[in-house]
BAZABA-377616 format. One record per residue (C-alpha): y, z, x. Coordinates in steps of 0.05 Angstrom, whole numbers. Last residue first. Layout:
! BAZABA-377616
@c2->Y, c3->Z, c1->X
...
//
This chain:
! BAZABA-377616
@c2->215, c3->5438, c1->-2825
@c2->269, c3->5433, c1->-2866
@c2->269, c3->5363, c1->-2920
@c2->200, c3->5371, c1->-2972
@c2->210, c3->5440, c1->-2988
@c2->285, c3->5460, c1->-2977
@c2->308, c3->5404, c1->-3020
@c2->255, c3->5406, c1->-3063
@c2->258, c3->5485, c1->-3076
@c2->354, c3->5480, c1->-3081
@c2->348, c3->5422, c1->-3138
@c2->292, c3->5460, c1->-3178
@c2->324, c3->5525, c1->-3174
@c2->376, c3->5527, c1->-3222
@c2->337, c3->5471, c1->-3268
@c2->291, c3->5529, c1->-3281
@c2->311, c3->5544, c1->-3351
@c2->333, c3->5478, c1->-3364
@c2->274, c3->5453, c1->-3360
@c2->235, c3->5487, c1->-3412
@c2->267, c3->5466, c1->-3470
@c2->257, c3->5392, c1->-3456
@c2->187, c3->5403, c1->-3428
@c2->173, c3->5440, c1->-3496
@c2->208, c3->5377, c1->-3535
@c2->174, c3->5320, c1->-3505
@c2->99, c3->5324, c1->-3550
@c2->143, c3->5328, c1->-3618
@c2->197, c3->5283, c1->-3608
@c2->138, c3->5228, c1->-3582
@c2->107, c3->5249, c1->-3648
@c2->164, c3->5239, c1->-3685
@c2->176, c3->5167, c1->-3662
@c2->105, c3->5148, c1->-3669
@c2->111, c3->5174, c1->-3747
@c2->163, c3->5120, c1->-3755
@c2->115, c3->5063, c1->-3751
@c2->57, c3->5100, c1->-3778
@c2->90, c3->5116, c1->-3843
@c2->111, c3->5029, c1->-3839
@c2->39, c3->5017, c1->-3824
@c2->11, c3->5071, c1->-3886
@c2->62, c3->5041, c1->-3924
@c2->39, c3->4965, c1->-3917
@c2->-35, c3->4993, c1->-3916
@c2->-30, c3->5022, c1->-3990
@c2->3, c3->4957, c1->-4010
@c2->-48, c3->4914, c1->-3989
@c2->-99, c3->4969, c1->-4015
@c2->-67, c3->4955, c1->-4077
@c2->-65, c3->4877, c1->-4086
@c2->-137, c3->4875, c1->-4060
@c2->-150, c3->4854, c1->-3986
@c2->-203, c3->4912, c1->-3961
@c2->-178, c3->4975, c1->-3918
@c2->-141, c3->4978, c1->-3849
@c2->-87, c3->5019, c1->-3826
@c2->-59, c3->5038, c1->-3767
@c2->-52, c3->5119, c1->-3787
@c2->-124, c3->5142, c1->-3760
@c2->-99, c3->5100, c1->-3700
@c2->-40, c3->5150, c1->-3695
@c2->-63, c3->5206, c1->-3709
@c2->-116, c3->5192, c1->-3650
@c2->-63, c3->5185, c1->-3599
@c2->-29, c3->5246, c1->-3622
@c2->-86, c3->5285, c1->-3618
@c2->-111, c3->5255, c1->-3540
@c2->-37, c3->5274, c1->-3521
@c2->-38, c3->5360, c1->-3557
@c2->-95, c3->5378, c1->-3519
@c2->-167, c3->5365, c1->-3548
@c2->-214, c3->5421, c1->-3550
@c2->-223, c3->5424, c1->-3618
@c2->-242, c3->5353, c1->-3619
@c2->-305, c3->5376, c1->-3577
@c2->-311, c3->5313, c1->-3526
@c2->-279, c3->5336, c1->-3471
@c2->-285, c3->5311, c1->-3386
@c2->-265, c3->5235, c1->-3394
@c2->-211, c3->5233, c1->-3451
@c2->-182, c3->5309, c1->-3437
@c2->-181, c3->5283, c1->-3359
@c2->-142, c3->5221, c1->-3377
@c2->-89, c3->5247, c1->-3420
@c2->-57, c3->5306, c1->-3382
@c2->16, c3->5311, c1->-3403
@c2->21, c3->5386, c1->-3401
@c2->-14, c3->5394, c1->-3350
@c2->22, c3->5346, c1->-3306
@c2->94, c3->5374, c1->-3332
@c2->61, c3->5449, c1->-3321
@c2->28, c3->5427, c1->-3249
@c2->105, c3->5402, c1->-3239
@c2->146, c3->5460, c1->-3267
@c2->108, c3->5500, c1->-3225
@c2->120, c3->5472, c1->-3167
@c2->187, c3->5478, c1->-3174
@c2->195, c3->5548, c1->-3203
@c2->152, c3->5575, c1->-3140
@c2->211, c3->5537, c1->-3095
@c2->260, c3->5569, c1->-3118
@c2->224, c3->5637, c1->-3128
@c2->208, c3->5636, c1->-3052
@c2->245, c3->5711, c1->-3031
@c2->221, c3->5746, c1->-3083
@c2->146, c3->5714, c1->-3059
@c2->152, c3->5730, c1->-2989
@c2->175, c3->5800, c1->-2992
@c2->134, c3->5840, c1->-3028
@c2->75, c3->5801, c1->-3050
@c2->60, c3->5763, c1->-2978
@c2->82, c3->5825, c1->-2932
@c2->24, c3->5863, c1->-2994
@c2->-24, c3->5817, c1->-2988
@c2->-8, c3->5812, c1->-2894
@c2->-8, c3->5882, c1->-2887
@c2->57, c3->5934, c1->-2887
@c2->47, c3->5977, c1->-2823
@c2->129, c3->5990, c1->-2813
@c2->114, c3->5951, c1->-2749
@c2->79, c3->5898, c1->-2799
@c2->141, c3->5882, c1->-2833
@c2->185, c3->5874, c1->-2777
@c2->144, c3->5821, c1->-2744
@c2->132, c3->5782, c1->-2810
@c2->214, c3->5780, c1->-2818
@c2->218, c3->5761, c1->-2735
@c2->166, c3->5708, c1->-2757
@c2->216, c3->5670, c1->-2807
@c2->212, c3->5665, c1->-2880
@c2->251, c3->5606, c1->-2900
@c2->236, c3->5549, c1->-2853
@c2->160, c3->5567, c1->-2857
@c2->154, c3->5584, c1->-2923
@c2->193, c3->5517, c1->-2946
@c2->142, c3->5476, c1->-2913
@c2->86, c3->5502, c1->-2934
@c2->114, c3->5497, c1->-3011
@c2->129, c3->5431, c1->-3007
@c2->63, c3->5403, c1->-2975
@c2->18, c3->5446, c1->-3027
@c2->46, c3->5411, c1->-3074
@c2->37, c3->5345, c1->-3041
@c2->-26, c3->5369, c1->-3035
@c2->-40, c3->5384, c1->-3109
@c2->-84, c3->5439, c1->-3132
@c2->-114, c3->5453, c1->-3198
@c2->-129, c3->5389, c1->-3215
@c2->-219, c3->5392, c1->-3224
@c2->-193, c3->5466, c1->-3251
@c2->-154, c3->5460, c1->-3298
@c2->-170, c3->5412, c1->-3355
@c2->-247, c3->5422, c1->-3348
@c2->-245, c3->5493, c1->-3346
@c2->-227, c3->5482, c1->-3423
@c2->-303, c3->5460, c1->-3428
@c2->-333, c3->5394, c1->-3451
@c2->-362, c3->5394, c1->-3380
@c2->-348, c3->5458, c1->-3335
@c2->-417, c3->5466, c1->-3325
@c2->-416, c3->5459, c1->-3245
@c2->-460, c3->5394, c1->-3240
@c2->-425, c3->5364, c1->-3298
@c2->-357, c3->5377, c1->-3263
@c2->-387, c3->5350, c1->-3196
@c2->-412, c3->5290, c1->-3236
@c2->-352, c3->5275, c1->-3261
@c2->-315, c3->5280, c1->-3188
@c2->-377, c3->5232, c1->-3175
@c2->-355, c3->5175, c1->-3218
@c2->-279, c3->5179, c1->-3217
@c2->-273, c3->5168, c1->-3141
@c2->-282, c3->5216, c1->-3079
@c2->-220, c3->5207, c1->-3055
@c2->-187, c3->5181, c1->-2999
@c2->-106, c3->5173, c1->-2984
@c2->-81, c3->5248, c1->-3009
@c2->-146, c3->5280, c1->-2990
@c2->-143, c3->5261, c1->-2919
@c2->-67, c3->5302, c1->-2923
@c2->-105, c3->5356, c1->-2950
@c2->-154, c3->5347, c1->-2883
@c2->-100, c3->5350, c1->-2836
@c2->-69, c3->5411, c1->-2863
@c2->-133, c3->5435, c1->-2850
@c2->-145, c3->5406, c1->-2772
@c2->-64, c3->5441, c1->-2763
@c2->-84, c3->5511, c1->-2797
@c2->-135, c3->5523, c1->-2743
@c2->-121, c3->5591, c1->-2723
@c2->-67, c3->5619, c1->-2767
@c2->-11, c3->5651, c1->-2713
@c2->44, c3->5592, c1->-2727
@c2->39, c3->5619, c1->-2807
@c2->61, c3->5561, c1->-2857
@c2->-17, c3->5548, c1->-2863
@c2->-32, c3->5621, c1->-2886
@c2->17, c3->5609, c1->-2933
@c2->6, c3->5538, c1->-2966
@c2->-67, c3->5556, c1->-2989
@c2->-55, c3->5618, c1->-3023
@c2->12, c3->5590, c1->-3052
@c2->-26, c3->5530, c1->-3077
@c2->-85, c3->5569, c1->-3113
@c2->-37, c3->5619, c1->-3147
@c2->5, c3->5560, c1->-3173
@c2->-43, c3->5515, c1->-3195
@c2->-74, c3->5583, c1->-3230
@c2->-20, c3->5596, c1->-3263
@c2->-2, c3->5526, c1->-3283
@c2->-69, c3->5518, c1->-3306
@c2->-65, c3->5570, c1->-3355
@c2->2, c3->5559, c1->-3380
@c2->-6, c3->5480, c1->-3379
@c2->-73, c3->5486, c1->-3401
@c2->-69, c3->5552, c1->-3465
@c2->-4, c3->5507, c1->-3479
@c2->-37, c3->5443, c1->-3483
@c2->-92, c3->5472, c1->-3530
@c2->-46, c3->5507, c1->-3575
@c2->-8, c3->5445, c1->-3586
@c2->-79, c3->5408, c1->-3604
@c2->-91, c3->5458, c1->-3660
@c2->-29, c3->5448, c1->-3696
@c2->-37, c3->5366, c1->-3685
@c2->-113, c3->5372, c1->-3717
@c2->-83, c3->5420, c1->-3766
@c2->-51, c3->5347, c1->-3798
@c2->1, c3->5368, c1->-3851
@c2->50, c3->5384, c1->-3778
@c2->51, c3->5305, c1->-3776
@c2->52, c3->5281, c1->-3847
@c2->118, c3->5336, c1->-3853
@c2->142, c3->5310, c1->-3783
@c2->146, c3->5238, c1->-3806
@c2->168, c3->5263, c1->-3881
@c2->232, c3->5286, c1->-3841
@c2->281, c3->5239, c1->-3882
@c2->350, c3->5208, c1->-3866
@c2->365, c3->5140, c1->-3900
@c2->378, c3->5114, c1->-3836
@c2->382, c3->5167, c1->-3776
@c2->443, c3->5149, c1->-3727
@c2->429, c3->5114, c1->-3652
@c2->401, c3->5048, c1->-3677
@c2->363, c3->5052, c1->-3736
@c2->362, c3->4981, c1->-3788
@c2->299, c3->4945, c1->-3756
@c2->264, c3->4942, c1->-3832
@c2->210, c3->4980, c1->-3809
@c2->245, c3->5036, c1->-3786
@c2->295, c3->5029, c1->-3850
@c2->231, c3->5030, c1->-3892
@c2->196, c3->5086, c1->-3862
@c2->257, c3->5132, c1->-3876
@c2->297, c3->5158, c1->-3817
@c2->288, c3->5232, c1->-3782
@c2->239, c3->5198, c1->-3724
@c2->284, c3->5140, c1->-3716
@c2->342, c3->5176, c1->-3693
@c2->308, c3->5220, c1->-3649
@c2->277, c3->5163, c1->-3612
@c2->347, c3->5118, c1->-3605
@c2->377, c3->5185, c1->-3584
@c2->328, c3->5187, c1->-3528
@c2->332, c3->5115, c1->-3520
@c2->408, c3->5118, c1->-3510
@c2->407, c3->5182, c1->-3457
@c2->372, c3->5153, c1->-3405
@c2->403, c3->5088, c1->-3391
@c2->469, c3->5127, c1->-3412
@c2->471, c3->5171, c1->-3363
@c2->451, c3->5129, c1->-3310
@c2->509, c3->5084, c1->-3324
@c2->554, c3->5139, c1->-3328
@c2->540, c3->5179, c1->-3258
@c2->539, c3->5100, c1->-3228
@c2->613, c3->5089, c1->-3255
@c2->622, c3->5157, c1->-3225
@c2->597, c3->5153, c1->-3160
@c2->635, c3->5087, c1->-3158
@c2->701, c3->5121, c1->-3179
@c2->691, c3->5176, c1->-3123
@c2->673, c3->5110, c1->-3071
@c2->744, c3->5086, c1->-3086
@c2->781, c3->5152, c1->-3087
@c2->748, c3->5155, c1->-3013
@c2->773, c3->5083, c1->-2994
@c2->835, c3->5100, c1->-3014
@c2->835, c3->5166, c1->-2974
@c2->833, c3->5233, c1->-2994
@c2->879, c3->5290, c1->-2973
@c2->844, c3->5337, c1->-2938
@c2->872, c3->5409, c1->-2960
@c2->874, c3->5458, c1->-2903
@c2->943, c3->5483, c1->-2924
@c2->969, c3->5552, c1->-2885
@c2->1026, c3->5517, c1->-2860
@c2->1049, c3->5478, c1->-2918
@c2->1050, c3->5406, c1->-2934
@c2->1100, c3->5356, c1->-2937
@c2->1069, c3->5294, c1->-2967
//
C-alpha cells in the first residue's frame, strides 16, 4: 500500500484484526448476559399474572398490564420506604463522603506525622472486625438504635474507600501545588476546598456512587438495627410485600382460589418490585459514568 509522506497510520496486522473480532465477540456476549434478564424482568413486570404464571414472557410483555405496579404504589408502606432509602443514600452518602475525604487527605500528605501506623490500622480494619454482636451493642450503647443514625453512621466509612481516594490525592495534587498555595498564605481548609476538591471530582463521583449503591441497597443493617416500620428503607418493604402477598388462608373452594391469584399477583409483583428498587441506580449512573472509569483508574492503580 503506497502511502504518503506525511501518513503515520499503522496498518493492522492479521493477528490484530483477529484480537479486534475477539474483543468484540466478547463486547457482545457480555452484552447480552446482562442485557437479556433485564429485559426478561421488565417484560414480566408489565404482563398479566396469568401469562407469568403460565411461563409464556420471554423478552416482550404478555397480555400487557401494570396492575403489578398499581398493587405496589396502593401499598403507602412502599411510598414511605422510598423516602427512607433516599433520606440514607443521600444522607449517608454525604456524610460517607465528607468522612472519607477528611480521612484520606491528611494521609495523602508526605508531611502528616504518623499517617503510615493509621493507614495501617484501616487496613487492620479491612481483615478483623469486631463482629455483629458488639458493633450492636456499640449502637445500643450510643442511642442510635431504631434510629435513622442507625443506617449511616455504623457504615459511614469504607477503607477501601478511603484507599482510592488517598491514593488518587497523592498522584494528582502534588506538593509543589500545596507549596504554592501556602506562599500566597492560603491554609490547609481552604488549599483543601479550593483547589483540591475541583480538581478530585472524578474520583468524589466514584466513591460516592458506591456509599450511595451500598446505601441504597442496605438490607441487613435496616433488619438488625430498626424495628419502627416507618423507618424501614425501601429493601426490608419490598421483602415484606412480598410475604404479605405469599398466600395462605383455610382449604375452601374460595379461599383456594383467592390464594391461586394472590400467588400468581405475587409472582409478577416480584418482577415490578425489582423494576422499582433498580431504577434510581439506573438513572443515576449515567450521570457520573464520565468520571467513574477515569477515579478507579487513577485511585486504586498511581501511587
Amino acid at each position: 500500500m503506497t502511502r504518503g509522506a506525511g501518513d503515520t497510520t499503522i496498518a493492522e496486522t492479521r493477528g490484530d484484526r483477529i484480537f479486534l473480532v475477539g474483543i468484540k465477540v466478547m463486547l457482545w456476549i457480555a452484552l447480552i448476559v446482562v442485557a437479556v434478564p433485564l429485559i426478561y424482568i421488565v417484560a414480566n413486570s408489565f404482563s398479566s399474572a396469568s401469562a407469568v404464571s403460565a411461563g409464556r414472557v420471554l423478552l416482550w410483555p404478555v397480555e400487557p398490564s401494570i396492575r403489578a405496579y398499581k398493587e405496589a404504589f396502593s401499598d403507602p408502606l412502599i411510598m414511605k420506604g422510598y423516602l427512607n432509602s433516599f433520606i440514607y443514600a443521600i444522607g449517608g452518602t454525604l456524610i460517607s463522603v465528607t468522612l472519607t475525604i477528611a480521612i484520606a487527605y491528611p494521609l495523602s500528605r508526605k508531611t502528616f506525622f504518623g499517617r503510615n501506623l493509621i493507614m495501617s490500622a484501616l487496613v487492620f480494619t479491612m481483615l478483623f472486625s469486631g463482629g455483629l454482636i458488639p458493633t450492636y451493642l456499640v449502637v445500643q450503647n450510643l442511642g442510635m438504635l431504631n434510629t435513622r443514625w442507625a443506617m449511616v453512621i455504623p457504615s459511614a466509612i469504607g477503607v477501601w474507600q478511603v484507599i482510592i481516594a488517598r491514593t488518587f490525592f497523592r498522584s494528582t495534587i502534588p506538593d509543589e501545588l500545596y507549596e504554592a498555595a501556602t506562599i500566597d498564605g492560603a491554609s490547609d481548609l481552604r488549599f483543601l476546598w479550593s483547589i483540591v476538591l475541583p480538581l478530585s471530582k472524578p474520583v468524589i463521583a466514584v466513591i460516592a456512587l458506591m456509599y450511595a449503591i451500598y446505601q441504597w441497597n442496605s438490607y441487613f443493617d435496616a433488619l438488625v438495627y430498626l424495628k419502627d416500620p416507618s423507618l424501614y428503607p425501601l429493601q426490608i418493604v419490598l421483602r415484606n410485600v412480598l410475604i404479605l402477598n405469599s398466600g395462605t388462608g383455610s382449604t375452601t373452594t374460595t379461599s383456594l382460589a383467592q390464594q391461586l391469584e394472590q400467588q400468581q399477583l405475587a409472582n409478577v409483583l416480584k418482577y415490578a418490585l425489582i423494576v422499582i428498587s433498580s431504577l434510581p441506580v439506573l438513572v443515576i449512573y449515567p450521570f457520573v459514568a464520565r468520571h467513574f472509569t477515569k477515579g478507579v483508574m487513577v485511585g486504586a492503580v498511581k501511587g
